[in-house]
C-alpha positions in Angstrom: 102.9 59.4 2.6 105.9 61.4 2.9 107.7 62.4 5.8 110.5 64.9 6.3 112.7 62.4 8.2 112.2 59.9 5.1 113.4 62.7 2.9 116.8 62.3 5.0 116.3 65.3 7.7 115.2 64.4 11.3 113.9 67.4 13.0 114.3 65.3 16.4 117.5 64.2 15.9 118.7 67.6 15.2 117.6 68.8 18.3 119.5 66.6 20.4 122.2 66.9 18.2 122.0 70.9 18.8 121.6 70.5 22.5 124.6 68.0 22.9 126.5 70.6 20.9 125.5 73.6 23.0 125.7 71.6 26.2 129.8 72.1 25.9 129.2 75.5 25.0 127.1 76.9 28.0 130.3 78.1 29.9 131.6 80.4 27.8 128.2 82.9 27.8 129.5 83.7 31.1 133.1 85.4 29.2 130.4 88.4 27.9 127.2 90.1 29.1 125.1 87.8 26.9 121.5 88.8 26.8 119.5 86.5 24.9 120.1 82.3 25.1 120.8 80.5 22.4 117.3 79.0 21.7 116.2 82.5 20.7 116.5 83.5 16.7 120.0 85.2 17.1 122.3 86.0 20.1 123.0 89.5 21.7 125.9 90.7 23.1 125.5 94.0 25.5 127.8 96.6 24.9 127.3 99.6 27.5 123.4 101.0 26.3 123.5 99.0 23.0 123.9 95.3 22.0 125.2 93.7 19.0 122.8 90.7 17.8 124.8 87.9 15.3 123.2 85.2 13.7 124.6 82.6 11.1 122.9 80.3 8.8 123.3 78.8 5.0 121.2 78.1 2.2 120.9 74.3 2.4 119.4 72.0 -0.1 118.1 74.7 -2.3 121.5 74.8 -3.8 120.8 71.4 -5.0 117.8 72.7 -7.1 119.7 76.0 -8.6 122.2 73.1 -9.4 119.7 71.6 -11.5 118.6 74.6 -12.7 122.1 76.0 -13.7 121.0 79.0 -11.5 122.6 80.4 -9.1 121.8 84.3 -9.3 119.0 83.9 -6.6 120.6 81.6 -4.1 122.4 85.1 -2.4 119.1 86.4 -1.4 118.2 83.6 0.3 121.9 83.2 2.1 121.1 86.9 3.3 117.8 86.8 3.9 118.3 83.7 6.4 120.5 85.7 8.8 118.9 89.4 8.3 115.5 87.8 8.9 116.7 86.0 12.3 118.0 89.2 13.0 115.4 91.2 13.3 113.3 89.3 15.6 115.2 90.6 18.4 114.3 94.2 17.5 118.3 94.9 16.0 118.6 96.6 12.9 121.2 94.4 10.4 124.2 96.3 9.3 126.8 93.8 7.9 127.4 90.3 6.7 130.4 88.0 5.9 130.1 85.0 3.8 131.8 81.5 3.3 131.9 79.6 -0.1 133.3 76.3 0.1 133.2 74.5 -3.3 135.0 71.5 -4.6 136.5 73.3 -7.3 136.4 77.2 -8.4 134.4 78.2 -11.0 134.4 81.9 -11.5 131.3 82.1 -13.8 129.3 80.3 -11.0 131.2 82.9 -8.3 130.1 85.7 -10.3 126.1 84.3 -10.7 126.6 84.0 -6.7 127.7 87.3 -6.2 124.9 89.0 -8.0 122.7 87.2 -5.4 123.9 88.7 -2.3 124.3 91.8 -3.7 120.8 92.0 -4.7 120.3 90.9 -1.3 122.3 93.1 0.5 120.7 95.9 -1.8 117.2 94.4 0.2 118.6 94.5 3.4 120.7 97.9 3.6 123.4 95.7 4.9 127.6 95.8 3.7 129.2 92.6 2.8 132.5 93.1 5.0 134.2 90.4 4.3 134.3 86.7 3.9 135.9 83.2 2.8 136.2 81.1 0.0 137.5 77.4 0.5 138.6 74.8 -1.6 137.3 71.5 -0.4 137.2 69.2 -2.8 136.8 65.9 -0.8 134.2 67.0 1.3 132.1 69.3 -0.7 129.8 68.4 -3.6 130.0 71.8 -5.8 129.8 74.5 -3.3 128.1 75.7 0.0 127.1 78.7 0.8 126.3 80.3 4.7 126.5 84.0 6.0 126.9 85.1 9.5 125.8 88.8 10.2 125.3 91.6 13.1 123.0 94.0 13.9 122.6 96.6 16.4 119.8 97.4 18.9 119.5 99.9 22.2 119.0 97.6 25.4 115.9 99.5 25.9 114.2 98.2 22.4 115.5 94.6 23.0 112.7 92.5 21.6 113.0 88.7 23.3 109.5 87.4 23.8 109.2 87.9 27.8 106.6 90.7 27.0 104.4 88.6 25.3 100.9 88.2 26.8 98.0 86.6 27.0 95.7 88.0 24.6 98.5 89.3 22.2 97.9 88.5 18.5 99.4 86.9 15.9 100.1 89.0 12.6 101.6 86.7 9.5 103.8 88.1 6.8 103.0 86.5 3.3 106.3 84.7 2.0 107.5 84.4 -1.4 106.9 80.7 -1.2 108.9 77.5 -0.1 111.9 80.3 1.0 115.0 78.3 2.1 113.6 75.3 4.1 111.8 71.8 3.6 113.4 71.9 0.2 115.1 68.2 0.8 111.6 67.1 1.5 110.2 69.2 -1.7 112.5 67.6 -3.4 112.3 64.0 -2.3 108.4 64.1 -3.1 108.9 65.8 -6.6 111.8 64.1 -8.5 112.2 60.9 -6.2 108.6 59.8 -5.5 106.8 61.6 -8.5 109.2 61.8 -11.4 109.1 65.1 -12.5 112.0 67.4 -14.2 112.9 70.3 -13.0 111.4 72.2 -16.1 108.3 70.4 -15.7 104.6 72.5 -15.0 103.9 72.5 -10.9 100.9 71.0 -10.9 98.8 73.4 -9.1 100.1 76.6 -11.4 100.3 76.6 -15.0 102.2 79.6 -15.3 105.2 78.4 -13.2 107.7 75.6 -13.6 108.6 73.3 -10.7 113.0 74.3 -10.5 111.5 78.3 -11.0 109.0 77.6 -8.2 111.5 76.0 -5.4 113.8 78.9 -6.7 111.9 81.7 -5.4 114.2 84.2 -3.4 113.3 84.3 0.5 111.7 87.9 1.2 113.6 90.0 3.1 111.5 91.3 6.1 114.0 94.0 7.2 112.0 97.5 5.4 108.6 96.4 7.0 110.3 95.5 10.4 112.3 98.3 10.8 109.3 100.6 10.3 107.4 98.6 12.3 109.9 99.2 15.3 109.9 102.9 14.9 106.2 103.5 15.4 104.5 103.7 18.5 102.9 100.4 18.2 104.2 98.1 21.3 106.3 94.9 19.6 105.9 92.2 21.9 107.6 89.1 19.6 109.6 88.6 16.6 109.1 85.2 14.7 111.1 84.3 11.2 109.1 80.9 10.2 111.6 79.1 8.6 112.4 75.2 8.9 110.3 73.7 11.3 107.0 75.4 10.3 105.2 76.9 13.2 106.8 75.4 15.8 109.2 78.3 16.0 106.4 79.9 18.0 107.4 78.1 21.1 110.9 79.8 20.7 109.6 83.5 21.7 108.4 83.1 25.6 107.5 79.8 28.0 104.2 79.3 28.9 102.3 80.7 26.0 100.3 78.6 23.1 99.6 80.0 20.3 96.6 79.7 18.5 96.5 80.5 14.4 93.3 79.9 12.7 92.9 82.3 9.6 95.5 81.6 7.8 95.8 82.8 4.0 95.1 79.9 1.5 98.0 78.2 1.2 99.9 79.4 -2.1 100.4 76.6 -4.7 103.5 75.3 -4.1 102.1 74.3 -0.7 99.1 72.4 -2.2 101.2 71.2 -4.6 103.2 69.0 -2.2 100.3 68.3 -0.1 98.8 66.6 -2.8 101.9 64.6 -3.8 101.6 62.9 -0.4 103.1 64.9 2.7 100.6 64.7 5.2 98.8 68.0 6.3 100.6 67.6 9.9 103.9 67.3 8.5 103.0 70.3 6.1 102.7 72.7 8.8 105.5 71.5 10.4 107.9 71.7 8.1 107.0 74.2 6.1 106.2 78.0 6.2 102.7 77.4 4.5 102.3 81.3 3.1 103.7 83.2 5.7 107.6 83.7 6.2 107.7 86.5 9.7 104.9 86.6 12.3 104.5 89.6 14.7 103.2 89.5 18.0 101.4 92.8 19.6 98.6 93.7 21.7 95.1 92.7 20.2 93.9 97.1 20.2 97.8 97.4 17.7 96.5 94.9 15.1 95.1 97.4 12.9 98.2 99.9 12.5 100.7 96.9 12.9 98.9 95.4 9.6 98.5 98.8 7.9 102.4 99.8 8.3 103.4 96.1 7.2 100.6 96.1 4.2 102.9 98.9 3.0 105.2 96.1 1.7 103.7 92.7 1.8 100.6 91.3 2.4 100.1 90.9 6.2 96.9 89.0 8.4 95.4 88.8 11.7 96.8 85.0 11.8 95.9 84.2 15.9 95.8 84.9 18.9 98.4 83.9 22.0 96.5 82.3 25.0 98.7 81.8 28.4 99.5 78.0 28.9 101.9 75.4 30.4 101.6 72.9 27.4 103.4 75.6 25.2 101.3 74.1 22.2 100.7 75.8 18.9 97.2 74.8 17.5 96.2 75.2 13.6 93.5 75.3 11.6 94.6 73.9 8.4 93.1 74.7 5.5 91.1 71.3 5.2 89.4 72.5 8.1 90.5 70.5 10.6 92.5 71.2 13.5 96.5 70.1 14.5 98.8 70.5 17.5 102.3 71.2 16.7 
């Protein structure tokens, strides 16, 4: 079996290396009218009736695999759709991005590929690329890195942080492109490490796809069905963009609530692909997004129009329901059948 830690990422360990970092941070909320704190998906700043919402975040290991691929034309989506996606789930609409390339030496062909990705992305998102860095760092970067940080804007009234969410809300998933941006350095651990396949080689579980063009799949971009969302009469409760860490960033929205998801989609064939190379179904839905990339959280009598106005532009499910509780759990039925607590 296969583990995420053994793959060289401690989910633990980056939790208490978060909160020792944020620990020596906690003062300076008090310089600005903060609104959210920082275990929420991005930060909002109040400004008179509105608030500006940042978040930052990179690509990660998937750069390794475009590497391998000679790729790079995707990897911009993803860099976008990792900050517009965390976003939204405080009900702010994203407006502009900056980005920071640091590579170990410049290659302007590569640049270029890179480019075409977050435009693309941008082009998705309805957001302007204002600005940004390059660096030159060639003893401590490996070819490049990529992040983003970006800002959105929301009225204090239509602030969506999780303290409205209720017993008896219900989950609705957003189908995802596939792996997205996260649990690649596990993906890739248990495909070229512990099974010895090429990057051009058949995934397993889908003939018409190769393994590198599988992990390569852009993120989707969740800011056209979101936005609508928000302008319809249907009461948003919670935001969620499922990204590393699986469904555990469930227990990010509100204290007190479990959440329980148990009709899931079948999980697409990257997922069972994986599973069957030997990552154990826990670690699967904790690491991973498993099929769907954005969960919304309404009232149960909003399912139907919540899943009508997101249908318009990906696949969307009744996923769960929420269920008030002190253990702050999420439970799963997996798609063996069986049931997990994350």
């Amino acid at each position: 079996m296969v583990t995420y830690s053994e793959s060289g990422v401690d989910i633990s360990l980056e939790e208490i290396t978060v909160s020792a970092l944020i620990s020596k941070l906690k003062e300076t909320l008090n310089y600005r009218d903060i609104i959210t704190d920082s275990g929420h998906f991005a930060a909002l700043v109040k400004l008179g009736d509105r608030a500006i919402a940042m978040s930052t975040d990179g690509v990660g290991s998937k750069i390794l695999v475009a590497e391998m691929m000679e790729k790079y034309d995707t990897v911009g989506i993803d860099c976008i759709a990792m900050v517009v996606n965390d976003i939204l789930c405080v009900g702010a609409e994203p407006i502009a991005m900056v980005d920071y390339l640091a590579v170990e030496k410049p290659d302007p062909e590569i640049a270029e590929q890179i480019g075409e990705g977050l435009r693309e992305g941008c082009n998705q998102a309805k957001v302007a690329m204002i600005g940004g860095e390059t660096a030159s760092l060639p003893e401590i970067v490996s070819n490049f890195d990529l992040a983003g940080t970006g800002i959105g804007i929301v009225d204090v009234n239509n602030i969506i942080t999780g303290e409205n969410i209720a017993d008896g809300d219900v989950l609705i998933g957003i189908e995802s492109s596939g792996i997205h941006s996260n649990g690649l350095s596990l993906a890739r651990k248990v495909f070229f490490q512990e099974n010895s396949f090429n990057i051009d080689d058949i995934l397993p579980t889908d003939p018409k796809i190769s393994v590198g063009e599988e992990l390569l799949k852009p993120t989707i971009i969740y800011v056209k069905p979101i936005m609508e969302l928000l302008k319809t009469d249907v009461e948003v409760h919670g935001l969620a963009h499922i990204t590393g860490g699986g469904f555990t960033n469930l227990k990010r929205l509100k204290n007190g609530m479990s959440y329980d998801i148990e009709a899931l989609p079948e999980p697409k064939p990257i997922f069972q692909a994986i599973h069957s190379l030997g990552v154990p179904i826990e670690e699967m839905y904790r690491v991973f997004n498993m099929g769907i990339g954005f969960i919304v959280v309404v009232k149960a009598e909003d399912k139907e129009k919540t899943i009508n106005t997101l249908e318009k532009y990906n696949h969307a499910y009744l996923i769960g329901r929420v269920k008030e509780d002190s253990k702050e759990k999420v439970t799963i039925k997996t798609f063996q059948e069986n049931i997990i607590t994350l």
